[in-house]
N, C-alpha and C positions, 0 to 999 in steps of 0.2 A: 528212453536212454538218458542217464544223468550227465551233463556236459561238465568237462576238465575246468575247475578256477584256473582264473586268469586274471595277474593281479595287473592293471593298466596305471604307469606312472607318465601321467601329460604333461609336458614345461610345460609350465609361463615365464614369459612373455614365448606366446609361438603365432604366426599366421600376417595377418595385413598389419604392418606399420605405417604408418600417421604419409607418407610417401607416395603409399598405393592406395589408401584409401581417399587423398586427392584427385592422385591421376584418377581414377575411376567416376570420379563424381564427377570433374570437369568433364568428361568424356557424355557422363548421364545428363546431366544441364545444358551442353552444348546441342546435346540432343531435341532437349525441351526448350529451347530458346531460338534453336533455328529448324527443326524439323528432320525430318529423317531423309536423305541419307547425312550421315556426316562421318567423314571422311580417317582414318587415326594411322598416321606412319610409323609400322612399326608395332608387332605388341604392345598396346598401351602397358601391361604390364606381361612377365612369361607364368602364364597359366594358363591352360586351355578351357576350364571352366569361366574365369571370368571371361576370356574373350569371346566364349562362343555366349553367353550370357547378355553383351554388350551387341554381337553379329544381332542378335534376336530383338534387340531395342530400336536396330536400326545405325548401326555401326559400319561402316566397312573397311578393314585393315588393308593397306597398302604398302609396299616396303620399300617403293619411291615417289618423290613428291609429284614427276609427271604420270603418274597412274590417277591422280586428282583432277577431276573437271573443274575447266572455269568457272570462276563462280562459287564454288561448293565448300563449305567450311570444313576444315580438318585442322586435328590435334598430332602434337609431337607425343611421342610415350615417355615414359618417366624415366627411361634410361638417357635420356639427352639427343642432341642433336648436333654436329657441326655446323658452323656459323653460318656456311655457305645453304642451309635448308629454310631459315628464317629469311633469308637474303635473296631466294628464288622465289619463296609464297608471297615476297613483298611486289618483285617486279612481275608475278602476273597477277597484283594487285587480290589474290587471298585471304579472305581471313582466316586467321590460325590461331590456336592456344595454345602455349605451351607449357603440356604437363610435366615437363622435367625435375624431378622431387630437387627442390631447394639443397638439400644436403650433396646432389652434384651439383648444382648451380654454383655450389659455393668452392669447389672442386675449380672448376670453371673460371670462376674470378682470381683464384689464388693461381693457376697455371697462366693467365695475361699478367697479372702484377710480377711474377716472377721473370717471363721473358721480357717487359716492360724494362725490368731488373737488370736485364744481360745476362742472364743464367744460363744454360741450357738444362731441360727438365727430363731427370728422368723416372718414368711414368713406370707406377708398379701394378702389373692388370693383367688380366686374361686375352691374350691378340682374338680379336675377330668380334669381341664381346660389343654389342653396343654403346653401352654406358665410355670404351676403352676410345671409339670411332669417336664417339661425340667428342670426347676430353682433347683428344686428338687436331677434331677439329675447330679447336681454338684458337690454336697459336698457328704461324707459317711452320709449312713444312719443313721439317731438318732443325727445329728448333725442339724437341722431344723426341727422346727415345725409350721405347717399350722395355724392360725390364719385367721377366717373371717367376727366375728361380737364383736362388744362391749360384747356381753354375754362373747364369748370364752376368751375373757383377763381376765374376775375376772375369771374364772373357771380354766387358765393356772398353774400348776406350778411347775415353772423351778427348774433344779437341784440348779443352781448357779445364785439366781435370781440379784445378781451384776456384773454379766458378760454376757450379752445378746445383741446381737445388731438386727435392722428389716429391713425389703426390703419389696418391693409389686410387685403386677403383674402389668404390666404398662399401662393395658387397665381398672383400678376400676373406680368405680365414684367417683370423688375430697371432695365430701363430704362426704359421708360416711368412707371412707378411714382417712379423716381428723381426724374423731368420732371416729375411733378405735386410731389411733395414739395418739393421746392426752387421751385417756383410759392406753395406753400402758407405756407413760410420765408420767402420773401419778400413778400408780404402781410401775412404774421400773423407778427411775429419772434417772437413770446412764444408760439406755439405749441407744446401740450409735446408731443414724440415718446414710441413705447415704448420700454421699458429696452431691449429689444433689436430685433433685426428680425424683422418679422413675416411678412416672406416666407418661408416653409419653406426652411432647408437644401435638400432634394430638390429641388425648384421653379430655386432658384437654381444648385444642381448641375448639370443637366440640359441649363438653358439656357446655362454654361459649358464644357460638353462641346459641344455643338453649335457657339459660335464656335470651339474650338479647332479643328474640322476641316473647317471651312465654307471655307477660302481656298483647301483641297486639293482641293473637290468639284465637279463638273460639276453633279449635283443632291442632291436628299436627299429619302427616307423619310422621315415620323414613324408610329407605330404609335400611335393612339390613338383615342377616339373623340369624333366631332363634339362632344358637351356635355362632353368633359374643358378645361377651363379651362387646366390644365397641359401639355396636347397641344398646344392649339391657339396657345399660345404658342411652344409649340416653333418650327412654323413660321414663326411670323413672325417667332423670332427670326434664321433660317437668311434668309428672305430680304432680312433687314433688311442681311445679310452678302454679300448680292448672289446668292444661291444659288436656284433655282427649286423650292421648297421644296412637299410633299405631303402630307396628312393621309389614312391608309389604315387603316381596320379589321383587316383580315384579309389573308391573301396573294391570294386568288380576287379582293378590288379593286383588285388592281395593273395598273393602267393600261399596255404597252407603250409607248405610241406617246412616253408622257413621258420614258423613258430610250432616245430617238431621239438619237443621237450624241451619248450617256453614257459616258465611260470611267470616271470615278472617283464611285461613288456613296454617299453620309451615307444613314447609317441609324441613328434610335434609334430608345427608346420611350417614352413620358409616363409617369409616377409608378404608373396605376391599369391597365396593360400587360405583361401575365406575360411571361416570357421564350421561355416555349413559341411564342407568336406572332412570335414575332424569327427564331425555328428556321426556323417555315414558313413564312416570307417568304424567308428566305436560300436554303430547299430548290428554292420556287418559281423565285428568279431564276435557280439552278442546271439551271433545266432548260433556257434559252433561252441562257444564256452563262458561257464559262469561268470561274467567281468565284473569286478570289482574298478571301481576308477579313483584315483587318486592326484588332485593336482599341484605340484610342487614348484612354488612360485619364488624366483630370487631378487625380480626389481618390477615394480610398475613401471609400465609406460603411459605416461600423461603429454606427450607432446601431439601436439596437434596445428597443420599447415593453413595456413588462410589461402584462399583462391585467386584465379587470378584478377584482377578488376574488371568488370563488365559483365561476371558472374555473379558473385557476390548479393546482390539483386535478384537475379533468378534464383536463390540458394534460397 
């Protein structure tokens, strides 16, 4: 039986950014440098492939710091941490790494410099999200307030509405984040932005590769998993583009019936999405129809994170 063409268009840049491809290796080194078990609070990154990958190395994930034995080394994950978690592993004298991808770190320093300021900050993110917990846990309490939709800005209001500055989580989608910020400028003109943008590169990469080949597509793949933030923007950004867009784990959750009179199908992957899973999703649809693949590229990514010190050596 001759199988349906199937023409497959993949971003690039799509899958692991320079971020997660840290956190992971700190994770694999701390491994090999202190032996197995070692300990990681928190999804080092949200993917169930890498984590259960990492479980099998010798990994064991915990989602508070007293679930830690004395003694035993454990890693922060890439989404961040509040202050008070580095300041707990210190006094039951812990060793710890922290994988926090640099581009919230920097998130981080720019929310202290600001209440340092007198500002009060308010913070544009997903409630409940970690990367949102950690930024949070920066500053004292009641000096940041969560912000997430155009609604919340007319409904905000601040003590000292001419002294306010904003930040975001660095996985939003570029558009919507845009819509609040210029809500935000327009209420509060004297509100001061960061020096730069604090949506990650990779973030905003990702979701630019997806409009380029959204106008080509009947439907579109995202490879990532439900609590990636960065995933699940993907799709909304494809359908924002008019495309019936799908959030998939693994190849074995591909759904048939949604590529029912598909000829041209989008496929990436979110930031914390190895490339291996792109392989066996491509293998999969290979088996039901004749793929054609084709990858359409609109920026290279050349950045790349240094480790932390005391790794650097085992690397």
């Amino acid at each position: 039986m001759s199988k349906l063409p199937l023409e497959l268009l993949i971003a690039a840049p799509r899958g692991f950014c320079a971020g997660v491809d840290r956190a992971i290796r700190i994770v694999e080194l701390a491994i090999e440098k202190h032996g197995a078990p070692v300990y990681v609070r928190h999804e080092i990154v949200h993917n169930k492939f890498v984590v259960d990958s990492l479980k099998a190395m010798g990994a064991v994930f915990v989602e508070e710091l007293d679930e830690v034995p004395d003694g035993a080394p454990v890693v922060f994950s890439a989404h961040g941490v509040p202050k008070s978690v580095p300041a707990a592993a210190q006094d039951r004298g812990l060793a710890y790494l922290d994988a926090t991808c640099p581009l919230v770190s920097k998130v981080h320093r720019e929310a202290e410099r600001q209440v340092a300021a007198g500002r009060h900050i308010v913070f544009i993110g997903h409630a409940g999200h970690p990367e949102v917990i950690g930024t949070f846990g920066q500053v004292p309490v009641g000096d940041m307030t969560l912000i997430e939709t155009v609604a919340d800005v007319d409904a905000f209001r601040p003590a000292n509405p001419d002294n306010l500055a904003f930040l975001t989580q660095t996985t939003l989608s570029v558009d919507d984040t845009s819509a609040v910020v210029a809500a935000l400028k327009a209420r509060f003109p004297d509100i001061q932005g960061p020096k730069g943008e604090d949506i990650c590169y990779a973030t905003s990469n990702r979701q630019a590769a997806v409009k380029a080949i959204a106008s080509a597509c009947d439907a579109m793949l995202v490879i990532g998993a439900p609590n990636s933030s960065n995933s699940l923007r993907l799709v909304e950004v494809a359908e924002r583009e008019g495309v019936p867009a799908m959030l998939i784990q693994r190849a074995a959750d591909l759904d048939w019936d949604f590529l029912e009179g598909v000829g041209t199908l989008g496929l990436t992957a979110g930031a914390s999405a190895p490339e291996l899973l792109v392989r066996e999703l491509v293998d999969r649809l290979s088996t039901r129809f004749d793929v054609t693949e084709r990858e359409e590229e609109t920026t290279r990514e050349t950045i790349a994170f240094k480790l932390p010190r005391g790794l650097e050596a085992a690397a």
